[in-house]
C-alpha positions in Angstrom: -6.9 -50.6 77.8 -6.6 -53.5 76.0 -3.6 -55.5 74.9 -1.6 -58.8 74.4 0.6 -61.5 75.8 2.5 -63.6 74.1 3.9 -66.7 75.4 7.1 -67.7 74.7 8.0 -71.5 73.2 11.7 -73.0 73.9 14.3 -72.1 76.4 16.6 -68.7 76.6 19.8 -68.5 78.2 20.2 -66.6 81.1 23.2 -68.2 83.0 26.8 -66.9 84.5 28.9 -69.7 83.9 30.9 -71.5 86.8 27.5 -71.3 89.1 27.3 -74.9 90.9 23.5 -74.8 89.7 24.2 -73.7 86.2 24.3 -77.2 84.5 21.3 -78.1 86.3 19.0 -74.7 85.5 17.2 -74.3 83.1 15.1 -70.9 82.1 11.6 -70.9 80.3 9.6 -67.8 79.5 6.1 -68.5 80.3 4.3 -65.1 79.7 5.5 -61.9 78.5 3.9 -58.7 77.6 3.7 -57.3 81.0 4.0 -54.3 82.7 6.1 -53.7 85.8 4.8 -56.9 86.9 5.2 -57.6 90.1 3.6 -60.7 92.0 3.3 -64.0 90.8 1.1 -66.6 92.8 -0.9 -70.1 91.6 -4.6 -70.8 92.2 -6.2 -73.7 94.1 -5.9 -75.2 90.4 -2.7 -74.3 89.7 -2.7 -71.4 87.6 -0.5 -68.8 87.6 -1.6 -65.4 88.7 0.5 -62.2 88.2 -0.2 -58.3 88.4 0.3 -56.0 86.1 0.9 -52.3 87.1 -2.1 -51.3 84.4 -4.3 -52.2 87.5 -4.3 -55.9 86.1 -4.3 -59.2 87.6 -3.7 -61.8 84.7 -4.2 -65.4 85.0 -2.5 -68.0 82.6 -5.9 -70.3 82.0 -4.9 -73.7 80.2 -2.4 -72.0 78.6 -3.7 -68.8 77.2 -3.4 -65.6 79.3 -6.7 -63.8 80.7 -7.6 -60.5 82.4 -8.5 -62.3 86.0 -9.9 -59.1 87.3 -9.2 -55.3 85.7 -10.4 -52.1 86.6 -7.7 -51.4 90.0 -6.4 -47.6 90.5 -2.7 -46.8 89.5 -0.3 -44.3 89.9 3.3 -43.5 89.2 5.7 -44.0 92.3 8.3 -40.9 91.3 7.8 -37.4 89.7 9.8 -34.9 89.0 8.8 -31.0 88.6 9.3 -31.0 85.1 6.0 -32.9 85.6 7.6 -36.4 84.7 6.2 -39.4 85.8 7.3 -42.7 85.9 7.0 -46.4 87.3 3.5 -46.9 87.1 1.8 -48.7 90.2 -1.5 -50.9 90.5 -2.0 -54.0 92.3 1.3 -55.1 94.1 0.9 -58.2 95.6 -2.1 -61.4 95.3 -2.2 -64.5 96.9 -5.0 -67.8 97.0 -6.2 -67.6 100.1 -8.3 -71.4 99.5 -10.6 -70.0 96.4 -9.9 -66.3 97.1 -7.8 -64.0 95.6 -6.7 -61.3 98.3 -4.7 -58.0 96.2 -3.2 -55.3 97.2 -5.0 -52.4 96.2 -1.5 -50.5 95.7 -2.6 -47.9 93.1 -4.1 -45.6 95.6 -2.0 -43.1 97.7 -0.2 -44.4 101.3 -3.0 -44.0 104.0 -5.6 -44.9 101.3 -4.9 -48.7 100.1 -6.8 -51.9 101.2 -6.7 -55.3 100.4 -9.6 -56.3 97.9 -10.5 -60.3 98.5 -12.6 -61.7 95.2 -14.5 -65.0 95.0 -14.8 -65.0 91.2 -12.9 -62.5 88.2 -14.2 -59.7 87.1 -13.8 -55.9 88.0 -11.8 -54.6 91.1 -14.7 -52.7 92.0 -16.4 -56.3 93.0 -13.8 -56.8 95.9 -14.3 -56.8 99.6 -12.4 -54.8 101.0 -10.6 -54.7 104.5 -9.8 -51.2 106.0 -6.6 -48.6 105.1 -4.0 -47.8 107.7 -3.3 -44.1 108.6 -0.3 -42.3 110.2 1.1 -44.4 113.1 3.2 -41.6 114.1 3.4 -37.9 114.5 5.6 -37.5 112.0 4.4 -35.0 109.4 5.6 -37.5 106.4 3.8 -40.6 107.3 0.8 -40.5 105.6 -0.1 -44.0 106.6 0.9 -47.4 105.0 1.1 -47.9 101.0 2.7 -49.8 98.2 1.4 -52.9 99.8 3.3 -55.7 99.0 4.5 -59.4 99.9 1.3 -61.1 100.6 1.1 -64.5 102.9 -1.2 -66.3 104.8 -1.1 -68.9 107.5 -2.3 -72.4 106.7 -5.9 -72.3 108.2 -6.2 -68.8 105.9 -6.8 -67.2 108.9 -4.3 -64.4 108.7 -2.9 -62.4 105.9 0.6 -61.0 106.1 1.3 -57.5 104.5 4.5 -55.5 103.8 3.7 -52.0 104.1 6.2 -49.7 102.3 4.3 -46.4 103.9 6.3 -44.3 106.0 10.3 -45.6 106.6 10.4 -44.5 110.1 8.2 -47.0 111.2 8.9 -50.1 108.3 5.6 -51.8 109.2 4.1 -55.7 108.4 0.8 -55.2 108.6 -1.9 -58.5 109.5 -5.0 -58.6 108.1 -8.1 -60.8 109.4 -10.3 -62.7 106.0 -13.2 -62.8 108.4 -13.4 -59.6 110.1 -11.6 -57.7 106.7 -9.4 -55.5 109.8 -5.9 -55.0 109.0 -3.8 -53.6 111.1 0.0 -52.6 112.5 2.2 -55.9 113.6 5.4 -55.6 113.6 7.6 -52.7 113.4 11.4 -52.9 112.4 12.5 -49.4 114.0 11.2 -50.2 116.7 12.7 -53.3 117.9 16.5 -51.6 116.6 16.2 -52.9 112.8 17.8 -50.2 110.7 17.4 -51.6 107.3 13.8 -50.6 105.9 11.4 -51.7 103.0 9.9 -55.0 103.9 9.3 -56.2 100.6 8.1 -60.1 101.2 6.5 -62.0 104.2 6.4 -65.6 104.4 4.8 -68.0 107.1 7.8 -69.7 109.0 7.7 -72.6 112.1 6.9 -72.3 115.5 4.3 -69.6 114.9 7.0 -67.4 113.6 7.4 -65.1 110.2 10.0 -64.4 107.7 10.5 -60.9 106.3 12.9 -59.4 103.4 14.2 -56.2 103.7 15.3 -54.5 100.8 16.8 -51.7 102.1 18.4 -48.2 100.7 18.0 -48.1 96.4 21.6 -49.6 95.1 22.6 -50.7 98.5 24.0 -54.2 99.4 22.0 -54.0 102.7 19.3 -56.5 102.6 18.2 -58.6 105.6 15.9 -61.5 106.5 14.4 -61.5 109.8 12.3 -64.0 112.0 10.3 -62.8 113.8 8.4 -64.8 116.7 4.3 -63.7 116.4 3.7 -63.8 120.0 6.0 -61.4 121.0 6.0 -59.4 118.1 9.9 -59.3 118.4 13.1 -60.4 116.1 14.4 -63.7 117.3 16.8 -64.2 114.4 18.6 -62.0 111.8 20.7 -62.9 108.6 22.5 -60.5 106.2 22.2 -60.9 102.5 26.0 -60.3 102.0 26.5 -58.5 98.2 23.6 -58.6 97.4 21.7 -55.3 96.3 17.8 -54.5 96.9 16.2 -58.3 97.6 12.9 -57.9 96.5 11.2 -61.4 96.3 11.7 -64.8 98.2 10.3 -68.4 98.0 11.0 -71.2 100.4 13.1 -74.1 99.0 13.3 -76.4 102.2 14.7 -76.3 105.8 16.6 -73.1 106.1 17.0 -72.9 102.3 14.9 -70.3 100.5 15.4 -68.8 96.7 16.2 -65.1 96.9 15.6 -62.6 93.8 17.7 -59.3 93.6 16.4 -56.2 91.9 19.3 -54.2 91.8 17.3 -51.2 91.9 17.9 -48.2 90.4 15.6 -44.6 89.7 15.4 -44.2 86.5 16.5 -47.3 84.5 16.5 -51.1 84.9 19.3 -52.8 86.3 20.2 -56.4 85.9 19.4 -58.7 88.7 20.0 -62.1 89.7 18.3 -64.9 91.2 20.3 -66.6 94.6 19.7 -69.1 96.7 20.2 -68.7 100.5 21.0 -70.9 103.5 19.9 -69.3 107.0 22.9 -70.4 109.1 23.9 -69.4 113.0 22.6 -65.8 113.9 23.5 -63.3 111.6 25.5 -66.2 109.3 23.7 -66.6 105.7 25.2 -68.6 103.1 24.7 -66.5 99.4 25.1 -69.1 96.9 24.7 -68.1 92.9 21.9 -70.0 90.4 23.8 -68.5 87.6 20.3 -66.9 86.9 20.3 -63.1 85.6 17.2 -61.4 84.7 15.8 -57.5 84.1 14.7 -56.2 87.0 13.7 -59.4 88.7 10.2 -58.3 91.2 9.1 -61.7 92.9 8.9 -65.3 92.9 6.9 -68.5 93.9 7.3 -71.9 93.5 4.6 -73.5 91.1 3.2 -77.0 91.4 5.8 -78.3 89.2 8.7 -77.2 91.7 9.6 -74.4 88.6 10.7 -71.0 90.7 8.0 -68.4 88.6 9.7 -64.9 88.9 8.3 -61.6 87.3 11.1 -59.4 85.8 10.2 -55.9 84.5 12.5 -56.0 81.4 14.9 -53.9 80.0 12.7 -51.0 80.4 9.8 -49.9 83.0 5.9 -48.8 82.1 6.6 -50.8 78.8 5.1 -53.4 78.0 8.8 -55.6 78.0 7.8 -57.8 81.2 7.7 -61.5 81.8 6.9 -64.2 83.7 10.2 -66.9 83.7 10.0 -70.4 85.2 13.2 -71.8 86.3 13.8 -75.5 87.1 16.7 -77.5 89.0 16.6 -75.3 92.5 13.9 -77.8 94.2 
């Protein structure tokens, strides 16, 4: 399928009023003409990378958007037995890994999706690929780990982080091995007592330890961040997201500071989300601080090399082609 993006020229206003960042932030659309996009990530050479749920991953190349690599499987996420589909799924989740792009392969069914690792663009047929994850229980609805999600790496690149939105009973991150192309079960939220499910976003913390967002329940204000220590494989730290509804995405600002995007999920229509920022205090103590920042169904975000905060939005309506790519300056 082919079509069109469009970047945007100029500034648009996005901003609540009587935010202590509002004077200070300023909003740019950098690509639009996206679909459900959902990951955004920068090349060795600084070029944004996003995916598109038409099994895309689109590149902004001096300027001008490409078609990085095409071809991935999708699927819709919900039915209905009228036979209704709807929010289309293809690749979730890329990330540089030095001069390889490691994707989600998220348009297959749970139990079937890999991570695909390219060395140059072209068709996701081209990809190394590591293995699926089946069932890791007995439970007749897990049919093994899918909608992969929330890729990071470790500094050496030698091991990829995965958030596995497969079966909730179990609420995996998954670790994956460049070398050996194994992924594999890590850490398991149920397990160690964590009620709140849907790991949406890993990132690589201190000590040999690893952030995790959890969304939680659709339209519930019940999103968590845990650290959790890699050794052990166990929780050492916990924080509620107090008010605010389905995290989805998260960037590291500095210290204990990180950039927080809120979905605001909802079934069948797009809510309006926010962007905050968050300071991990004492156990359990997280201080929510508004950007002023509201968007359409904000997905993810990453810091570019000009210390912008990049964050995909779906737009006022999902499987159109209404999404976009915002950079937002003044939060770094």
């Amino acid at each position: 399928m082919k079509f069109q993006l469009a970047i945007t020229l100029g500034l648009f206003s996005c901003l609540l009023p009587g935010s202590a960042f509002a004077e200070d932030v300023k909003v740019e659309t950098v690509l639009r003409g996206l679909q459900n996009p959902s990951s955004v990530s920068f090349s060795p050479n600084g070029e944004l990378t996003v995916c598109d749920s038409r099994g895309l991953v689109v590149m902004l190349k001096d300027g001008k958007p490409v078609n990085y690599v095409t071809g991935f499987d999708t699927e819709f996420w919900k039915s209905d037995d009228t036979g209704k589909k709807w929010y289309a799924v293809g690749p979730l989740s890329a990330i540089w890994v030095g001069d390889t792009l490691v994707v989600s392969d998220s348009g297959k069914g749970d139990g079937e999706e890999t991570l695909l690792m390219f060395s140059a663009g072209g068709k996701a047929s081209t990809g190394v690929a590591t293995n699926a994850v089946g069932p890791t229980s007995d439970d007749a609805a897990d049919k093994g780990e899918g909608n992969l999600t929330g890729l990071s790496a470790t500094a050496d690149g030698k091991q990829i982080f995965v958030a596995g939105q497969g079966f909730d009973g179990k609420s995996w991150v998954l670790s994956a091995d460049p070398q050996t192309k194994k992924m594999q079960p890590l850490l398991s939220a149920d397990e160690n007592g964590i009620a709140t499910n849907s790991p949406m976003q890993t990132l690589v913390g201190p000590d040999n330890t690893l952030y995790v967002l959890y969304s939680g329940k659709g339209g519930a204000a019940d999103g968590l961040i845990v650290q959790w220590d890699l050794a052990t494989k166990k929780p050492v730290a916990q924080w509620k997201l107090d008010g605010v509804i389905n995290p989805m995405g998260m960037a590291h600002i500095d210290g204990t500071k990180f950039a927080v995007v809120e979905n605001n999920w909802a079934l069948n229509n797009v809510n309006e989300g926010r962007v905050v920022t968050v300071d991990l205090g004492a156990e359990g103590k997280a201080e929510v601080a508004e950007t002023g920042v509201k968007l359409h169904g904000p997905v993810a975000c990453a810091f570019g090399p000009d210390n912008r905060l990049y964050v995909t939005q779906i737009g006022e309506k999902m499987d159109a082609a209404e999404g976009s790519v915002v950079a937002i300056s003044g939060l770094k």
